[in-house]
C-alpha positions as CSV (number, residue, x, y, z in Angstrom):
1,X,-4.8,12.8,-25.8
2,X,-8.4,11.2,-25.9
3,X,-9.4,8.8,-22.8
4,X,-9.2,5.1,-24.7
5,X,-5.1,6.0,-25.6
6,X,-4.1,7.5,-22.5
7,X,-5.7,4.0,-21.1
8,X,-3.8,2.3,-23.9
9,X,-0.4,4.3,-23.3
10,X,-0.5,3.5,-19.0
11,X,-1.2,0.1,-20.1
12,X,1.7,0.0,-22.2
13,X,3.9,1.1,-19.5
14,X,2.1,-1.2,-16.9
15,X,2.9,-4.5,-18.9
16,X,7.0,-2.8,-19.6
17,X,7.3,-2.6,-15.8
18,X,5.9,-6.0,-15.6
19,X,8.1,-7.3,-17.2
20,X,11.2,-5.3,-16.4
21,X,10.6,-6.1,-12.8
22,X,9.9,-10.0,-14.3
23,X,13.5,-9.7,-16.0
24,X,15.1,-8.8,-12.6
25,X,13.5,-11.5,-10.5
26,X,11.5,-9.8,-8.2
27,X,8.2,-9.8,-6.9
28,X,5.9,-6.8,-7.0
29,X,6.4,-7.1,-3.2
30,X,10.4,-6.7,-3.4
31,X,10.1,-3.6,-6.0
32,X,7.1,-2.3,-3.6
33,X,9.7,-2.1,-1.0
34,X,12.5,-0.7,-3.0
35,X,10.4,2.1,-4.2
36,X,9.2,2.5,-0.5
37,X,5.3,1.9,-1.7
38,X,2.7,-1.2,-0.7
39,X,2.7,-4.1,-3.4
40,X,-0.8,-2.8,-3.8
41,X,0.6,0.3,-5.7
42,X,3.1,-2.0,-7.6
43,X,0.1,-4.2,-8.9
44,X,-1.5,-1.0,-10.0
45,X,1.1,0.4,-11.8
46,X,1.2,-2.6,-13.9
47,X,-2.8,-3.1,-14.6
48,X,-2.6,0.7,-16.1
49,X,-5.0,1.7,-12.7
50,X,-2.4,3.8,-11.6
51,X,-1.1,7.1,-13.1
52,X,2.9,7.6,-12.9
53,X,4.8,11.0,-12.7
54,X,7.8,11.1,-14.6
55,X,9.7,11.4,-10.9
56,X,8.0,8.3,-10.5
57,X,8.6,6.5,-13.7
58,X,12.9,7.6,-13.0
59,X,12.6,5.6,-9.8
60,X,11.0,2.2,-11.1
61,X,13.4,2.6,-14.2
62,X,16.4,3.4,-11.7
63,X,15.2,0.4,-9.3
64,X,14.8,-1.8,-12.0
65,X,18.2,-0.9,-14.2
66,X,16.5,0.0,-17.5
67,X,16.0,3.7,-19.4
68,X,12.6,5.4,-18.8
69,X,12.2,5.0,-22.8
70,X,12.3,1.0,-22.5
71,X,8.7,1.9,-20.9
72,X,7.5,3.7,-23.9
73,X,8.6,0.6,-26.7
């Protein structure tokens, strides 16, 4: 996968946790703290800055209540 669509594919998975976490009412701070990570890392995650394991993307689906796919939509 070239550069620009991995960029455009963390992006897309940034704005899904966005507004997951939106959906659930909470703060980047709250999900920070239920993932056990600064809301630094949150904020990341959603601006595409950060890359995601898959162990990682489990938790943030499991925090937030949704499938891992609803990321990938």
């Amino acid at each position: 996968m070239n550069k620009k669509r991995m960029a455009d594919l963390k992006a897309r998975i940034g704005q899904s946790i966005r507004e997951a976490r939106k959906a659930k009412g909470l703060t980047q701070k709250e999900l920070g703290l239920k993932l056990g990570v600064a809301d630094s890392v949150i904020t990341n995650y959603e601006s595409g800055k950060q890359n995601l394991t898959v162990d990682t993307i489990q938790k943030v689906a499991d925090v937030l209540g949704v499938e891992v796919s609803s990321f990938f939509k």
